[in-house]
N, C-alpha and C positions, 0 to 999 in steps of 0.2 A: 535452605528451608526445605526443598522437595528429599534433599537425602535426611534430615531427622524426621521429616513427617512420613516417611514409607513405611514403617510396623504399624501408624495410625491407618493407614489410608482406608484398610480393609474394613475397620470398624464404621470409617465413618461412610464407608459406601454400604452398607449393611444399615447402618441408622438413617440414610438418607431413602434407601428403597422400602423401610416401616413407616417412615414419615410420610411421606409420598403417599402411599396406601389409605395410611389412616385419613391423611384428609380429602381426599378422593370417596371413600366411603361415608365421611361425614358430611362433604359436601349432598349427595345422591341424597340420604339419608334426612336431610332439608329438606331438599327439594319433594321427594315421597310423604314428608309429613305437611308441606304447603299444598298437597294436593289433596290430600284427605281433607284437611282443613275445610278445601274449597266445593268438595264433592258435599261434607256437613251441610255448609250453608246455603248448599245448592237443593238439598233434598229438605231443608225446611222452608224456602221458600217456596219448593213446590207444593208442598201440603198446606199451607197458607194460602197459596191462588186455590188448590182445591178445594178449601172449605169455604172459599168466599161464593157469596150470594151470586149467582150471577145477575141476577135482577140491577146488584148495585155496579153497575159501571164503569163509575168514577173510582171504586177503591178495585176492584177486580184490574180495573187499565195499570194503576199503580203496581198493584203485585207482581202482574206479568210482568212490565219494566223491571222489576226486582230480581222477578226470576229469569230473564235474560241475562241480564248484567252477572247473575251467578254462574251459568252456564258458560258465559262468556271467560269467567278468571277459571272456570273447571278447565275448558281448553286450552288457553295458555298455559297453566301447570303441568296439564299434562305433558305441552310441548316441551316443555322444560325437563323433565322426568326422561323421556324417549331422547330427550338431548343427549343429556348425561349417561343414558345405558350406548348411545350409539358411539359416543366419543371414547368409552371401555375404560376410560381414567377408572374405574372403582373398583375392576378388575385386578388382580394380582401380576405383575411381571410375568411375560414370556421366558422361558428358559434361557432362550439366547438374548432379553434384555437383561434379564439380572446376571447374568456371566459377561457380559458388556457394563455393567457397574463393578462388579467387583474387578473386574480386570482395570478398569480407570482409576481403582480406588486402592489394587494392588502397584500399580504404576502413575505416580502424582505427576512422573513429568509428563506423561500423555495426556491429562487432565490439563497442565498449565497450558500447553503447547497445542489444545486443541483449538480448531477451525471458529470453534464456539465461546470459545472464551475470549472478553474483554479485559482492555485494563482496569476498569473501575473492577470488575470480579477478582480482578489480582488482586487489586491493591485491598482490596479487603479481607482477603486470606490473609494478606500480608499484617496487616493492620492488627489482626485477630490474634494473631503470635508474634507480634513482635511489640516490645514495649516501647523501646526506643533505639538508636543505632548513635553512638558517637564514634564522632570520624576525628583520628590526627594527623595532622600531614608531620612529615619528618623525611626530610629530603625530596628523593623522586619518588616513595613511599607513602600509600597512607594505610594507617593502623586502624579497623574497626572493631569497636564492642557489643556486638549484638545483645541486647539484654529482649532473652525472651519471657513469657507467661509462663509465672510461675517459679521466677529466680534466677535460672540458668543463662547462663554466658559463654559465649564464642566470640573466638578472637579471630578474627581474618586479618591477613596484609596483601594490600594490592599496587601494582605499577601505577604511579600518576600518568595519564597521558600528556605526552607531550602537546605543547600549546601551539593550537591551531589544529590539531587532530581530536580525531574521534571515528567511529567505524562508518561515516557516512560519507567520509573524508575523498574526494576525488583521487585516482592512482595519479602519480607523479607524469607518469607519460603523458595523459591528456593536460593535464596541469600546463605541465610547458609547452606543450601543443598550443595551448591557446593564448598562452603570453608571449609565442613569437605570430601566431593566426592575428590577435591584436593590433599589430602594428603592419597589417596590411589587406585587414581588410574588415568591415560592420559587424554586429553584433550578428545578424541575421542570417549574413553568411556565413560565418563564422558556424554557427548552428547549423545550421545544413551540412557544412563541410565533414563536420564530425558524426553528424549521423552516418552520411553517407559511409564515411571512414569506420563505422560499427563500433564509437566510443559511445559511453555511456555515461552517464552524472554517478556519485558516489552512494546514488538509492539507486541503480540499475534504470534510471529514467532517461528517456530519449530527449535530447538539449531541444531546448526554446531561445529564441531572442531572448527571455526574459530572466532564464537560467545560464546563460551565459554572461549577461549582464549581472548576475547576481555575487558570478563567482569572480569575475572583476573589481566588482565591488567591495566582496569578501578581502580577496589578495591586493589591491589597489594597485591595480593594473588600467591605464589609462585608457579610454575610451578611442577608438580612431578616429584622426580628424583626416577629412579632404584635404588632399595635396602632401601631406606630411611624407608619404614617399618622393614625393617629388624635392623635398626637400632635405632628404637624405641622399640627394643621387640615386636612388636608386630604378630599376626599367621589372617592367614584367617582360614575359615571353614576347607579348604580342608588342611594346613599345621597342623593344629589340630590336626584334624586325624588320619594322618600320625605319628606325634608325639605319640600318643596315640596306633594306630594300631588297630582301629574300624573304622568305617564306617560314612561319614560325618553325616547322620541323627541319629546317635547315639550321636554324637557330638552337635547336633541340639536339641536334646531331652533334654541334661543334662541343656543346656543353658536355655530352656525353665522350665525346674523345679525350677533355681536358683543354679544347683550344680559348672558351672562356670561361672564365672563373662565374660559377653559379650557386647561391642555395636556395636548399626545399627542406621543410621544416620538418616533413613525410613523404614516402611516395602519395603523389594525388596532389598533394600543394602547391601553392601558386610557387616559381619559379621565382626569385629574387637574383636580378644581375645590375652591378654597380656600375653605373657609368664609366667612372674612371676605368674599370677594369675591362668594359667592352673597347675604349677606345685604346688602353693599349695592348689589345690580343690580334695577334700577328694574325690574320683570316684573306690569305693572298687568294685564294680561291673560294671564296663562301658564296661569291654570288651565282658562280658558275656550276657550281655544284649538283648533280642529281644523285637520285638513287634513292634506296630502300632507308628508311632510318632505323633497321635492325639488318645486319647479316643476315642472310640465311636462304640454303639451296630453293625455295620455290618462291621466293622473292623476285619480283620482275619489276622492271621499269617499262610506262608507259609515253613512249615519245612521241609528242605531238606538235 
């Protein structure tokens, strides 16, 4: 649509800055005739309290009411009038606004695309030149016929997206991130984990308990239950240890050399080590063990 509508755009940013004008000047032009109007009725009730008797009272008290209540719609008119010259709408475009319409109206996708536009404004552009769209699917293919105003026809063909996708689609890396994160540990944490990890949802949005939940939901991926590690064999870092009766980073250390078999879904993630496989890794010296748990020349041990 924005590339057949580019030879229009100029015209209709030109008819929109005369449009504009004229009812800006029509409006004013009300408003300056409701003032006369009220300035009339004000300057004949005043000459009617003037010719009244003053002797009589009762019709003189009337008049004045009259001629207040006049005086009173003269001043709101007027306010109305100095409204409208202050606001400048009746005024003609600055130089650099109407070089700033014709520039949006020689460029449609800066008009769709701007900060100010809604989708009901789209969809009524859209509406305005398009008569109807039929879609055929054929394969992983589908065929469109845009039938626009006034006859004309275009034929588009586009990729089906594959099912379950779409561009809001989570990347695959967080994806299975959180359907191995699922089976060890709450929703909540779960959410945390991944922010902290600087993953994001597939709108660029920071996870919630309730976004994590949703994408579970979405993939049916099972909710974690208490104990269910436990029920697989399997130990975190800190139940390792305990088993062992050394100290987590001694437990960290061995994993890192290869002496027990361990997974992490990520760096950062909890530590997953199998029973079976803690008891049968060879660890003659684990409990006696010190020292740094990384190499490196300014690394010291503190013996106490």
């Amino acid at each position: 649509m924005l590339r057949f509508l580019g030879p229009l755009g100029i015209d209709a940013a030109l008819h929109a800055i005369e449009e504009r004008q004229r009812a800006s000047r029509e409006v004013l032009r009300q408003a300056e005739l409701a003032l006369e109007a009220a300035r009339f009725e004000e300057r004949r009730a005043r000459r009617q309290y003037d010719a009244v008797d003053p002797d009589n009272r009762l019709v003189a008290g009337e008049l004045e009411r009259r001629w207040n209540e006049r005086l009173e719609a003269v001043r709101q008119r007027q306010e109305v009038v100095s409204e409208r010259f202050a606001s400048r709408e009746h005024e003609a475009l600055s130089v650099e606004e109407r070089e700033e319409c014709l520039a949006l109206g020689a460029d449609l996708d800066r008009v769709w695309h701007h900060e100010g536009a809604t989708p009901e404004g789209r969809k009524r552009i859209l509406r305005a030149l398009l008569v109807e769209v039929v879609a055929n699917v054929e394969g992983n293919h589908i065929k469109l016929r845009l039938h626009w105003q006034g006859g004309d026809h275009t034929e588009l063909t586009v990729r089906k997206n594959r099912s379950g996708r779409h561009r809001w689609t989570t990347d695959v890396e967080t994806g299975d991130l959180v359907r191995e994160l699922a089976r060890l540990m709450p929703d909540r944490s779960i959410a945390s984990f991944l922010n902290r990890a600087g993953k994001r949802t597939g709108k660029s949005n920071p996870w919630t308990e309730a976004r994590v939940r949703g994408f579970r939901g979405y993939h049916r991926i099972a909710v974690y239950r208490d104990g269910e590690r436990q029920e697989r064999k399997e130990l975190t870092l800190q139940e390792a240890a305990e088993r062992l009766g050394v100290s987590k980073m001694t437990v960290l250390r061995q994993i890192r050399r290869g002496a027990i078999p361990a997974r992490q879904a990520c760096k950062g993630a909890p530590w997953v080590i199998s029973v079976h496989a803690l008891e049968r890794a060879q660890l003659p010296e684990v409990a006696s063990e010190r020292g740094p748990v990384t190499a490196g020349p300014r690394q010291r041990t503190l013996e106490i």
